[in-house]
DODOFI-405545 format. One line per 8 residues: number of its first residue (from 0); their letters; for each residue x, y, z of N, C-alpha, C. Coordinates in steps of 0.05 Angstrom, whole numbers. Example, Ala and Ser with C-alpha at 12.3 -4.5 7.8 and 13.67 -1.06 7.14 Angstrom:
2
0	AS	264,-114,156,246,-90,156,264,-66,156 | 257,-45,142,273,-21,143,258,1,157 .
This chain:
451
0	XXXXXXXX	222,-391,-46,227,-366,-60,201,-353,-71 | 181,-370,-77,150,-357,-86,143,-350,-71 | 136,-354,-42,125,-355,-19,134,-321,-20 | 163,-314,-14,168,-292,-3,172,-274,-25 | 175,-287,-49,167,-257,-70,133,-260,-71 | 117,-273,-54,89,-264,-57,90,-243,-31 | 98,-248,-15,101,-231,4,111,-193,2 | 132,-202,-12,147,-176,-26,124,-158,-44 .
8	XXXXXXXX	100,-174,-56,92,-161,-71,61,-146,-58 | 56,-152,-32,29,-144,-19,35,-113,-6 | 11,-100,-9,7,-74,-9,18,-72,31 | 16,-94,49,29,-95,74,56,-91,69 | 75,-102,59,96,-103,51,104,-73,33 | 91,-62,18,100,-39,15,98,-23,29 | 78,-19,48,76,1,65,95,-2,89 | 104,-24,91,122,-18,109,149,-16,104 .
16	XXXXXXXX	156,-19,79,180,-10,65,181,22,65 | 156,33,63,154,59,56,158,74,77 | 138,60,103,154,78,125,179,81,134 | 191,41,132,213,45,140,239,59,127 | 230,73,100,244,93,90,244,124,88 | 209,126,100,215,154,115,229,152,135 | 240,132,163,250,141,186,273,142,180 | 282,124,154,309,130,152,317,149,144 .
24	XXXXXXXX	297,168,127,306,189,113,298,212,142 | 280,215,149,274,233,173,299,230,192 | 313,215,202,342,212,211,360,221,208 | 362,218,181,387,228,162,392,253,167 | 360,262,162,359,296,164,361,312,194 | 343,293,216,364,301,233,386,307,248 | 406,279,233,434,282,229,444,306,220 | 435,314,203,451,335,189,439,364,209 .
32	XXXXXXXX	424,368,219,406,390,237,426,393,259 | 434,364,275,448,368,292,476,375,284 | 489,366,264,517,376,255,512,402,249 | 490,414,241,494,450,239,493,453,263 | 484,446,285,476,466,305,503,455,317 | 517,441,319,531,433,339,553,404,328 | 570,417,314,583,387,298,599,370,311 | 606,387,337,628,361,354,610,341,364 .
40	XXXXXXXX	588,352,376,569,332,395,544,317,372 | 544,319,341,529,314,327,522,280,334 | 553,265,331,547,233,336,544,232,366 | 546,239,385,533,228,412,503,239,409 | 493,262,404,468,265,399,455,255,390 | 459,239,365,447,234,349,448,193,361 | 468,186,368,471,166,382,444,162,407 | 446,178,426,424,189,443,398,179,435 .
48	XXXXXXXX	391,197,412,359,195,395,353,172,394 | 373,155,379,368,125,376,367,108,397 | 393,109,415,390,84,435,377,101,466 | 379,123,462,366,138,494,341,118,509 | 313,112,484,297,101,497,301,73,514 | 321,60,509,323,40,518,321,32,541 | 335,61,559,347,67,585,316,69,598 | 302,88,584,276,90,594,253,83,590 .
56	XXXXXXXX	260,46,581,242,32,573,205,29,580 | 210,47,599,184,44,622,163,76,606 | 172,87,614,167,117,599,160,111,568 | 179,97,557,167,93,533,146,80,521 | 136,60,542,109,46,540,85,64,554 | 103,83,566,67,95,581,68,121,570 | 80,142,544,75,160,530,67,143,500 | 74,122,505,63,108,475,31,107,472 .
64	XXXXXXXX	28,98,504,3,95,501,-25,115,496 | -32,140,507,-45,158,488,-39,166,462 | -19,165,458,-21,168,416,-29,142,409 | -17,120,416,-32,97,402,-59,104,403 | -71,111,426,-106,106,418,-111,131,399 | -95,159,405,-108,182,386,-95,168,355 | -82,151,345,-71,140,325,-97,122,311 | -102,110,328,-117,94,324,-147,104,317 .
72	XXXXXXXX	-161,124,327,-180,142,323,-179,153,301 | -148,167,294,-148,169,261,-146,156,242 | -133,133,249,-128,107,226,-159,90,219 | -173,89,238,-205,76,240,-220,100,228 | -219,120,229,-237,143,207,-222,139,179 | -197,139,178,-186,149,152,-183,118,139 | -197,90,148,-206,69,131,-229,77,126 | -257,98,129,-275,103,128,-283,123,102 .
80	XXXXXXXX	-254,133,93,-252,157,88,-255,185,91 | -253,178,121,-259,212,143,-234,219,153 | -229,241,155,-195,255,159,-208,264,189 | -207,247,204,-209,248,235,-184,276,249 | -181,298,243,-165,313,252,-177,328,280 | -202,326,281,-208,332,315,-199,317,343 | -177,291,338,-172,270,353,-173,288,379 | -159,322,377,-142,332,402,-165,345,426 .
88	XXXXXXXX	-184,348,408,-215,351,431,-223,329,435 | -225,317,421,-236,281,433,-210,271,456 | -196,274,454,-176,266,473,-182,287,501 | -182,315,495,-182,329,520,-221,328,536 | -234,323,513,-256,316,529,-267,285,544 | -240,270,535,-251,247,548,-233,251,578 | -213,272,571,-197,266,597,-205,278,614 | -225,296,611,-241,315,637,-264,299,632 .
96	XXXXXXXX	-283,284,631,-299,257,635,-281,240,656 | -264,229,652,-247,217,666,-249,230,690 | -229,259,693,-236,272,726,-252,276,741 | -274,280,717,-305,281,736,-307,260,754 | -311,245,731,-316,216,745,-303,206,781 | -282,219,773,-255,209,794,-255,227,810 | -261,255,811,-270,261,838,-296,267,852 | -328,264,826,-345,275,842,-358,245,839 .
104	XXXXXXXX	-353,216,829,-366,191,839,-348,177,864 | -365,170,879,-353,157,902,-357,128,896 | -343,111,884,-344,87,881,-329,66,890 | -329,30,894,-308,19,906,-288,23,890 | -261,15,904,-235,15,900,-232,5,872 | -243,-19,862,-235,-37,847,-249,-36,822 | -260,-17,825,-284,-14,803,-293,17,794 | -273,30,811,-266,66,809,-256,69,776 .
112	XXXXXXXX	-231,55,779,-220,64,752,-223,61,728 | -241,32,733,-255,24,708,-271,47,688 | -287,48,722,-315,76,709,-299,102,701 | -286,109,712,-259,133,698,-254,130,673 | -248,99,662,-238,93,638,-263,98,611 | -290,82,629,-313,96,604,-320,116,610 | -326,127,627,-326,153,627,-322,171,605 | -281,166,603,-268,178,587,-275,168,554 .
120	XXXXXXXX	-283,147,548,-288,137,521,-321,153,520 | -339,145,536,-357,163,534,-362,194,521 | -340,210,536,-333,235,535,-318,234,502 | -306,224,491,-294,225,469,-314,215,448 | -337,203,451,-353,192,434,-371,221,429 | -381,230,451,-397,255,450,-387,277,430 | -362,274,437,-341,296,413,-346,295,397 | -343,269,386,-335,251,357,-359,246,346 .
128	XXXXXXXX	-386,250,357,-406,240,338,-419,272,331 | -408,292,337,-422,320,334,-412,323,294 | -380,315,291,-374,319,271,-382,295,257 | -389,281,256,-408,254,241,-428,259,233 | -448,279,252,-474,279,248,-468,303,221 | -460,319,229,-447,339,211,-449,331,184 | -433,315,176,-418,300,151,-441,287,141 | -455,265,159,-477,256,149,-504,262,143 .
136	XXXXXXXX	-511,282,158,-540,291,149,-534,313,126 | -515,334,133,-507,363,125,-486,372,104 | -481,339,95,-448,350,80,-423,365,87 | -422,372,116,-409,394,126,-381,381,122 | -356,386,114,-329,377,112,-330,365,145 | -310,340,155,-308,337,178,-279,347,187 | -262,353,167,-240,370,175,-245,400,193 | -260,407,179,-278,438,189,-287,430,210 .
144	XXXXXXXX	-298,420,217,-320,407,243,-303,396,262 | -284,390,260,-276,368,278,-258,388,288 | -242,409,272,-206,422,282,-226,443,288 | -253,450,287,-261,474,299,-268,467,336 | -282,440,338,-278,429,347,-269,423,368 | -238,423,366,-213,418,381,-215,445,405 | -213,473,390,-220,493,402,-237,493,425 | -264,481,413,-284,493,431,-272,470,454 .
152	XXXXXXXX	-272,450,445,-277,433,467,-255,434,496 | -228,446,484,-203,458,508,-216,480,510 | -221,502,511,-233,528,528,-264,515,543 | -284,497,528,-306,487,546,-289,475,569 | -267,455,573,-260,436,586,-242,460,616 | -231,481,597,-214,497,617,-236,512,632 | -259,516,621,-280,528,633,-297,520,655 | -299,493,650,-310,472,662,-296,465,690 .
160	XXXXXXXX	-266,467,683,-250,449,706,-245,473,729 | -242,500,715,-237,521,731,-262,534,754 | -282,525,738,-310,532,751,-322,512,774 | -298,484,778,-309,470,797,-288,476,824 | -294,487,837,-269,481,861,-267,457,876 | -282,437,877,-272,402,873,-244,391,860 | -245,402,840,-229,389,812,-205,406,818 | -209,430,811,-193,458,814,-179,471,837 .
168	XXXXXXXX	-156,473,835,-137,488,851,-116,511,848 | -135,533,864,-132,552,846,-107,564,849 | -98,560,875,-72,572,879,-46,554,861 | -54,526,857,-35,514,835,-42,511,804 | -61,528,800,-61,530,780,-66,515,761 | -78,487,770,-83,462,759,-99,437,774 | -107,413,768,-129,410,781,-112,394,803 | -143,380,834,-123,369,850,-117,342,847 .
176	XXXXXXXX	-97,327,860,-92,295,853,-108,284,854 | -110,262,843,-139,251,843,-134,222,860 | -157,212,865,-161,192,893,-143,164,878 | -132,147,901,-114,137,896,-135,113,871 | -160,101,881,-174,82,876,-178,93,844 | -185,118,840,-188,116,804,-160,126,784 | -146,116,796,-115,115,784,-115,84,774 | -107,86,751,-97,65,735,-77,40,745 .
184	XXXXXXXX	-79,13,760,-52,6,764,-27,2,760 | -4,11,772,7,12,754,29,-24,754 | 49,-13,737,61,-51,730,83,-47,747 | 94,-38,764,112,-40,786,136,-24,767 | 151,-9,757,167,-7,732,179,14,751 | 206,9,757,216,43,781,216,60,755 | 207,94,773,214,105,765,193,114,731 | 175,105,729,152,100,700,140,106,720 .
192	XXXXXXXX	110,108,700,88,105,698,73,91,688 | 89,73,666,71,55,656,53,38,675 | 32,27,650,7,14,674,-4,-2,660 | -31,-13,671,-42,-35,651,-58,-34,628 | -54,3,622,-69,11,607,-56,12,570 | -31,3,580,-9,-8,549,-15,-31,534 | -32,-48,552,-39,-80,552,-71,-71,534 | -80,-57,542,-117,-39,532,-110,-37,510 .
200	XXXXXXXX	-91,-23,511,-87,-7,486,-81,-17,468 | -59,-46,471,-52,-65,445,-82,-83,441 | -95,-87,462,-122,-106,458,-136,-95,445 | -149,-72,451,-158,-57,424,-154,-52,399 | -125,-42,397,-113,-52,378,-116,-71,355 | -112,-102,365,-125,-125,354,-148,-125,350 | -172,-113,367,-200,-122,361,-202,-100,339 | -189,-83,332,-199,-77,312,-190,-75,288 .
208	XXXXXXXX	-170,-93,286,-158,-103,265,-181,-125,259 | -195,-140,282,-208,-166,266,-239,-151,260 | -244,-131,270,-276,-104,256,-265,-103,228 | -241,-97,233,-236,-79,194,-237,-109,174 | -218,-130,179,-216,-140,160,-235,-171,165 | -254,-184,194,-269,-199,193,-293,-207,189 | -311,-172,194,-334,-172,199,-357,-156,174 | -375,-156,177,-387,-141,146,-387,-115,159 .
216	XXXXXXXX	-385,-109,182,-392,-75,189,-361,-66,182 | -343,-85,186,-313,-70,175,-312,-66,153 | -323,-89,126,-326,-96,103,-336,-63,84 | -355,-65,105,-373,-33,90,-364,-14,109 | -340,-11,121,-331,14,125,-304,19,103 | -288,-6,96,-268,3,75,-280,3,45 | -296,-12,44,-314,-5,22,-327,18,11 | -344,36,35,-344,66,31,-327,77,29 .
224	XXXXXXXX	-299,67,43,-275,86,40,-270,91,9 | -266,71,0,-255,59,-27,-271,80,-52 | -297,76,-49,-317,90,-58,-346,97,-50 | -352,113,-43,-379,113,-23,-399,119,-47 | -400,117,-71,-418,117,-94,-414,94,-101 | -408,69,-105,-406,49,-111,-424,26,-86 | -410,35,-62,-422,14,-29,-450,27,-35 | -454,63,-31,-496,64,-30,-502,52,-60 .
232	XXXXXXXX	-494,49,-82,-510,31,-98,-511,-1,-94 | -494,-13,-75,-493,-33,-66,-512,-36,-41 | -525,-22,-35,-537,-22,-4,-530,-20,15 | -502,-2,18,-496,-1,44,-507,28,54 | -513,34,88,-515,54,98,-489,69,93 | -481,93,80,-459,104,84,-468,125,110 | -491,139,114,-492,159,133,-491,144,162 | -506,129,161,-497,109,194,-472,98,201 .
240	XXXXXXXX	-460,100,166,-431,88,178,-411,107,178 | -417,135,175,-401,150,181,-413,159,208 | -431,157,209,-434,162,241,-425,145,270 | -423,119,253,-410,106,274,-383,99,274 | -373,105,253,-343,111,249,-334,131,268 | -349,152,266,-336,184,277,-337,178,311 | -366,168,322,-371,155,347,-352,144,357 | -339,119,336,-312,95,350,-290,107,351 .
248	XXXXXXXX	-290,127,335,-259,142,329,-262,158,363 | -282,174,366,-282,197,390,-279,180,416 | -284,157,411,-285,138,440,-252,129,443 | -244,130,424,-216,115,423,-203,138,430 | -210,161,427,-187,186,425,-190,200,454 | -214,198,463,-230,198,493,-215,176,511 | -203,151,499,-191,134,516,-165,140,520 | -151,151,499,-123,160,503,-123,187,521 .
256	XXXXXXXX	-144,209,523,-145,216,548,-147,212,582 | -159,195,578,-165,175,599,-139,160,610 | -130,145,594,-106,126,591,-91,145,604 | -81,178,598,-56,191,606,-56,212,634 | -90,210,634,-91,224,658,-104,210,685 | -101,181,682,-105,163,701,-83,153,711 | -63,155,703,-39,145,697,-33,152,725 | -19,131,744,-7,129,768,14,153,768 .
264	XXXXXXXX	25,171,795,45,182,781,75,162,801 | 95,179,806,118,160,811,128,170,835 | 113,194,836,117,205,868,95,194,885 | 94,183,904,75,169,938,59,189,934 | 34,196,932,19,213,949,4,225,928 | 13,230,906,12,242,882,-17,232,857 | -9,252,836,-21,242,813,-18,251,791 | -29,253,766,-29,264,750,-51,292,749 .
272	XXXXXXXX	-44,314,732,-58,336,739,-59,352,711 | -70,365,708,-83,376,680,-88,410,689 | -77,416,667,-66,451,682,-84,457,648 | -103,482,658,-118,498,639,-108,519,633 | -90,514,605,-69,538,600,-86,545,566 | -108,538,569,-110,542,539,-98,531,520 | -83,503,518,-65,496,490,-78,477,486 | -84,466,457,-87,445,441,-66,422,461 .
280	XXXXXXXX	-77,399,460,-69,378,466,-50,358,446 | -29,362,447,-4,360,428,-13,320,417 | -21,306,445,-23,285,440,-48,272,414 | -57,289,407,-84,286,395,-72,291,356 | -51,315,356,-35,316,337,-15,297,332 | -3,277,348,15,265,346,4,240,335 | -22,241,357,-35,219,332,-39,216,304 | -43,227,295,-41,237,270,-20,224,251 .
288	XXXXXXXX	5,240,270,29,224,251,35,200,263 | 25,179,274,23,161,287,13,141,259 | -22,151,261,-40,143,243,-17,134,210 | 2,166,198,7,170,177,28,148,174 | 39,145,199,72,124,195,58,95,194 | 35,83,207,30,66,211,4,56,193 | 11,78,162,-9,73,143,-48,63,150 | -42,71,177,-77,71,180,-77,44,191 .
296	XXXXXXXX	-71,22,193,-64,-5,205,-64,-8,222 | -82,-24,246,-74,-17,275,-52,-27,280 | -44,-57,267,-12,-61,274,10,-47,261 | 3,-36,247,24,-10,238,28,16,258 | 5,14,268,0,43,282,12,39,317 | 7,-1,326,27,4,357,50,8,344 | 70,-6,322,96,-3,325,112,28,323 | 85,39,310,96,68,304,95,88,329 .
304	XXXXXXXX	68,84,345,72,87,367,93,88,387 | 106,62,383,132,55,402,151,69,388 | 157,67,365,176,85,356,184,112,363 | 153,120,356,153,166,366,154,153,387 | 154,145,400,164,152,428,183,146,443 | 188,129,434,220,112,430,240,136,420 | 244,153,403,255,174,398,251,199,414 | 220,202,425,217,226,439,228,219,463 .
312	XXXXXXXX	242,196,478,248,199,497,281,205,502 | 290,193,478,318,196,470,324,228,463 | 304,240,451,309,266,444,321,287,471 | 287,276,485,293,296,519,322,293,529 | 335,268,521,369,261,536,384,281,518 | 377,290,491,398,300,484,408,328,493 | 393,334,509,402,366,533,433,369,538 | 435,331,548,465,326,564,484,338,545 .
320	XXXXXXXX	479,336,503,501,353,499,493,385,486 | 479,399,499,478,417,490,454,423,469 | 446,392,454,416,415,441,386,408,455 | 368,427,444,339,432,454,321,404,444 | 305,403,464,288,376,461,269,378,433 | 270,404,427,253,406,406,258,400,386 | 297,395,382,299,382,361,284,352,341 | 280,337,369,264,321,359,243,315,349 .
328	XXXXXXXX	224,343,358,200,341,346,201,352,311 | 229,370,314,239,366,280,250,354,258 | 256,325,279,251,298,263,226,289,260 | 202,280,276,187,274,273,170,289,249 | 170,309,248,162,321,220,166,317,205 | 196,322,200,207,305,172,196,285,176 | 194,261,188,191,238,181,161,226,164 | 146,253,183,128,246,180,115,264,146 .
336	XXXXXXXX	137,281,144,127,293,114,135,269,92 | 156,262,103,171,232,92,154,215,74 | 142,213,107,121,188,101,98,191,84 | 97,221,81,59,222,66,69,217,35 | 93,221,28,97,214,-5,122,180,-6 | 120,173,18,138,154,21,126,128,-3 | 110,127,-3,94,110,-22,99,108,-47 | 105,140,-54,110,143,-79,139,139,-84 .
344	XXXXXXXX	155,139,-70,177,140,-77,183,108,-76 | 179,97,-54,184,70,-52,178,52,-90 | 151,66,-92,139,63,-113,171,59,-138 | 178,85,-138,199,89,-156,227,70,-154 | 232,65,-130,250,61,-132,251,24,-136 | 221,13,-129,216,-15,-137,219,-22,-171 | 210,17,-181,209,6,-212,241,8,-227 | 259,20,-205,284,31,-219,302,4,-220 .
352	XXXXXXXX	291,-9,-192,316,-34,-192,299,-61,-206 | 273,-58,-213,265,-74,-234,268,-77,-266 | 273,-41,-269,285,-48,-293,307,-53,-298 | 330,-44,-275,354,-59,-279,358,-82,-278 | 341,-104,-264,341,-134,-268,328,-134,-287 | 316,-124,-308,301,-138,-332,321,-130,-358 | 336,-110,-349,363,-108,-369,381,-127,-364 | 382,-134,-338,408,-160,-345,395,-180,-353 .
360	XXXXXXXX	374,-192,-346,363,-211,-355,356,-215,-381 | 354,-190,-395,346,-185,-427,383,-190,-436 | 402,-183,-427,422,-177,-434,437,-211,-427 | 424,-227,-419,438,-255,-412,416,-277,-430 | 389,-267,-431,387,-273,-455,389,-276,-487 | 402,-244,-483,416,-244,-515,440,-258,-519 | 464,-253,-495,486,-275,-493,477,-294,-496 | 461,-310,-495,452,-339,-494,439,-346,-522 .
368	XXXXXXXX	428,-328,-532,420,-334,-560,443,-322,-577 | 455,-313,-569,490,-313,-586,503,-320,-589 | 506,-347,-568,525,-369,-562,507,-390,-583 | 480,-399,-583,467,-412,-592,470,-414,-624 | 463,-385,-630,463,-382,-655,494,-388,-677 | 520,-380,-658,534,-393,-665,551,-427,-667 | 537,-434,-651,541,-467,-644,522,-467,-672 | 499,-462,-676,487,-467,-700,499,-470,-731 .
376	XXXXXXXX	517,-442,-728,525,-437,-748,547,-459,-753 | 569,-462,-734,583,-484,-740,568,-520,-744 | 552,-522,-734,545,-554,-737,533,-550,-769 | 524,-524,-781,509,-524,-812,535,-520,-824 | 566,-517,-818,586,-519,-839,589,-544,-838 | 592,-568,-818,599,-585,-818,582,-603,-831 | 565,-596,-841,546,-617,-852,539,-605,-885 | 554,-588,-891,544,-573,-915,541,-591,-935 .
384	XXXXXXXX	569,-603,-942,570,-626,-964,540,-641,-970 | 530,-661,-944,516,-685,-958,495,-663,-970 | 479,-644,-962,461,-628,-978,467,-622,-995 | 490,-618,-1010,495,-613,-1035,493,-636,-1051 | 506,-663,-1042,512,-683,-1052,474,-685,-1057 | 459,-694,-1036,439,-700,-1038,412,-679,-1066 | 430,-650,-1068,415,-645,-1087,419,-646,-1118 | 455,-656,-1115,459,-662,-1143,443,-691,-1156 .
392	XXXXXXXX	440,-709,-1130,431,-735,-1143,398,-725,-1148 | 383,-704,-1134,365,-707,-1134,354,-692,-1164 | 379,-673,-1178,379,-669,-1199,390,-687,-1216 | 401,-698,-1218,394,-724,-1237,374,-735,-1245 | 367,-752,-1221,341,-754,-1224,319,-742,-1231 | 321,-719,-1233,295,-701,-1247,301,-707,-1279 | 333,-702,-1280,336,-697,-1308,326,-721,-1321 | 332,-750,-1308,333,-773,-1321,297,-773,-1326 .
400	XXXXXXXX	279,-762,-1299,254,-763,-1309,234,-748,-1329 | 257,-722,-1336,248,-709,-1359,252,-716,-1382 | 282,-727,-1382,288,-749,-1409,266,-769,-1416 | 262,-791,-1393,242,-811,-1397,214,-803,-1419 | 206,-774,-1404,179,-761,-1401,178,-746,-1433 | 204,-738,-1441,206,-732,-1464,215,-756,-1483 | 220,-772,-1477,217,-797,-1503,195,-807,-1499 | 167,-813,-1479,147,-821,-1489,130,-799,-1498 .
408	XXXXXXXX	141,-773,-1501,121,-762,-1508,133,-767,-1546 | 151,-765,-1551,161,-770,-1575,151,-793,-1590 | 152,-820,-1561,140,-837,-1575,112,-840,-1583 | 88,-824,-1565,66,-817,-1572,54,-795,-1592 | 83,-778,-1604,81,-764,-1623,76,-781,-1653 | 94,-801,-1644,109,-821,-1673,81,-839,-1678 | 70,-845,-1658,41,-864,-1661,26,-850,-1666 | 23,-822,-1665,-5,-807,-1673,7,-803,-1701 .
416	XXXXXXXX	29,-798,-1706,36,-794,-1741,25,-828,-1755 | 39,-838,-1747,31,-872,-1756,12,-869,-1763 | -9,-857,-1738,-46,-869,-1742,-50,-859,-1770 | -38,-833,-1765,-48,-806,-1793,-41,-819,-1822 | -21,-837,-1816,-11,-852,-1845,-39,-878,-1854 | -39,-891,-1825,-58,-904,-1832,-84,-891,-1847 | -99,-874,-1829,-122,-865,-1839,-117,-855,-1866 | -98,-840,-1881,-87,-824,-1905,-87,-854,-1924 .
424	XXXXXXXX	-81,-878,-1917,-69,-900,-1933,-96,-903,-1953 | -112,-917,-1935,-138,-912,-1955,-152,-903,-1978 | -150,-875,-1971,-154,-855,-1993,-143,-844,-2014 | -120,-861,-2018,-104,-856,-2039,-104,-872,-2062 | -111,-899,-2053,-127,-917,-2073,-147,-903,-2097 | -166,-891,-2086,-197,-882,-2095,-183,-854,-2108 | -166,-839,-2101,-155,-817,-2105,-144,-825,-2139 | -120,-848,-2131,-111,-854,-2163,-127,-872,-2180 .
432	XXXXXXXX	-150,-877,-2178,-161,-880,-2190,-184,-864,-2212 | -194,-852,-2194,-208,-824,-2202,-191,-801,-2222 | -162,-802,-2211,-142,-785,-2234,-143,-802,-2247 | -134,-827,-2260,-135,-849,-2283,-162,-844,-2294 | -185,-846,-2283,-206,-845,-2304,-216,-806,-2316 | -197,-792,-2297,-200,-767,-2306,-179,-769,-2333 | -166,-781,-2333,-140,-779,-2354,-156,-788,-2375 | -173,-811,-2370,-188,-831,-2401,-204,-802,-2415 .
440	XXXXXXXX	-210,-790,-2397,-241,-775,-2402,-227,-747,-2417 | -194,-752,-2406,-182,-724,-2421,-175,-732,-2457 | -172,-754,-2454,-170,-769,-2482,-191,-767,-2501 | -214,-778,-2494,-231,-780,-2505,-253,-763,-2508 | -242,-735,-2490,-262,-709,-2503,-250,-691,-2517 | -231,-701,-2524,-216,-679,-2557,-219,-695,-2584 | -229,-721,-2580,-227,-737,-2603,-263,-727,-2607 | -289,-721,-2597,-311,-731,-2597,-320,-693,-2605 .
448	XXX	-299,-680,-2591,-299,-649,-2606,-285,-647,-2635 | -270,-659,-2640,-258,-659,-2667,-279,-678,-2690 | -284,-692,-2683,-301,-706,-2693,-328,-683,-2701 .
């Protein structure tokens, strides 16, 4: 029972109470979204959301996998204390790194996709260290820097891809398939795309769970987080370590580009393809709320991963009754507005049912010293007598010792009178004598005047 109320009481353990009470509350609220829009089909819809992904267990591990890394990009800055919100240019510039790579290097088979893969981390590092250098030399906000950012880097990238006719096809409007050799392998899954790039992504994952909490470079990155006036009076680099924060974050967010546009596709012949429509890269924001559900944790951040997507795939099924896929991305909001005060509430509601256990417990202690106090009271009637008895004898006894105490003082009264007789005895001799010869002398001086 200590073991797991020590458990209960670690800042891991709340945070995942906290999320797991935004999804329930982000649910709820979907529930109710779907009963306005549509109340007969509300419980199969909403049935759908939840168990849909199951069906498309395959899909769900290979859309998990670019937000996990753009998740992860934000959760590794925001232990730093950098609000990594450029993830969605770091993502779209690692994934045109990636294409380059894949159609203008001619490399072997087996060693194509690899170079595709840094490539793509490459390309996301380049992003990611523009807003670092920023922050660190310049003070410049990295929110500003990074979401301005996002911009340049999708119109450079649409610029870039449109201007190559290699890459570019112009009559489709998007780029061409890319060579079978720098495609990702995939894990045989009908009908998916998943690949071995879900396996990357949880390995990474781990390694940098053991950076944050094994090593001194992790040590002095949550430490600046914590307070970066406290770590530089301690000696740490804060400007190198925001620079290499912002670097690891852009590589990771560069890999989830990589990761989604390497990605085998499920048609023979095929691939994945990247159409320059001008839009922000949705996956780079999703990270985000990836990062927020999975409290910045990389093991917080795969399960949350699987989750959004685990729902986004259930969402797309809910067509069959009638509502828009987009409903779901209006759960994920909620959930995720959920989640940014979920802390606090969890907070509350740990202190509401604590003070209700400290009222019963106060209230079973008072029963208990009520029961006590009366067992008391009866065992002091039953015994009342000998204390009385015991104080009448003990007044006796006083009396008999005041008596005593007052006859020797009587008798030491009667001996100091005695003494007084004695000493007085004496002097009474010489006394009647002296009157006797005063008497002769009264005699004989009226006879000696007459004379």
């Amino acid at each position: 029972m200590n073991k797991l109320g020590n458990i209960t009481k670690t800042k891991s353990f709340s945070a995942f109470t906290s999320a797991l009470l935004a999804i329930v509350l982000g649910l709820i609220f979907g529930f109710f979204i779907m009963l306005v829009a549509s109340p007969s089909n509300a419980v199969n819809g909403f049935r759908t959301v939840l168990t849909g992904g199951f069906k498309r267990i395959g899909d769900v591990f290979y859309f998990a996998t670019p937000i996990l890394m753009t998740g992860l990009a934000v959760g590794f800055a925001f232990k730093m204390g950098l609000f990594n919100i450029g993830a969605s240019g770091q993502y779209t510039m690692g994934m045109f790194f990636s294409l380059y790579v894949g159609f203008m290097w001619d490399l072997p088979d087996n060693i194509h996709w690899i170079a595709c893969i840094f490539a793509g981390m490459v390309g996301g590092m380049l992003w990611g260290i523009i807003p670092g250098l920023f922050k660190a030399f310049l003070n410049v906000n990295e929110v500003i820097t990074s979401i301005m950012f996002n911009y340049i880097g999708m119109f450079l990238v649409d610029m870039l891809i449109m201007g190559n006719s290699v890459m570019y096809v112009s009559t489709k409007a998007r780029t061409e398939y890319l060579p079978k050799s720098a495609q990702i392998p995939s894990l045989g899954v009908t009908g998916s795309s998943v690949n071995v790039s879900i396996f990357i992504a949880i390995g990474i994952a781990i390694i940098l769970f053991i950076i944050l909490n094994k090593t001194i470079f992790g040590y002095e990155l949550k430490a600046t987080g914590y307070n970066k006036f406290a770590s530089n009076y301690a000696g740490m680099n804060g400007k190198k370590n925001i620079v290499l924060t912002m670097l690891i974050a852009g590589g990771l967010a560069g890999l989830g580009g990589a990761f989604s546009i390497l990605a085998p596709s499920t048609i023979a012949g095929s691939s994945m393809t990247y159409e320059p429509i001008s839009v922000i890269a949705a996956n780079g924001f999703n990270g985000i709320a990836v990062a927020l559900l999975g409290n910045s944790s990389p093991f917080g951040i795969i399960f949350s991963a699987i989750f959004i997507s685990h729902i986004q795939r259930g969402g797309t099924l809910t067509a069959l009754y009638g509502y828009k896929p987009e409903i779901i991305d209006i759960v994920i909001s909620v959930i995720i507005y959920f989640s940014a005060f979920a802390m606090l509430m969890n907070h509350m509601m740990v202190t509401f049912f604590k003070r209700r256990k400290d009222k019963r417990h106060q209230k079973y202690i008072e029963k208990t010293q009520a029961s006590k106090d009366v067992a008391t009271l009866d065992k002091k009637d039953t015994v009342t007598t000998i204390p009385e008895e015991l104080e009448k004898s003990g007044n006796i006894g006083s009396s008999e010792k005041t008596d005593n105490s007052k006859n020797t003082e009587n008798n030491e009264n009667t001996e100091i009178l005695s003494s007084n007789e004695d000493i007085e005895n004496p002097i009474e001799p010489d006394l009647k004598d002296v009157l006797s010869n005063s008497e002769n002398l009264k005699d004989t001086t009226p006879e000696k005047e007459v004379k």
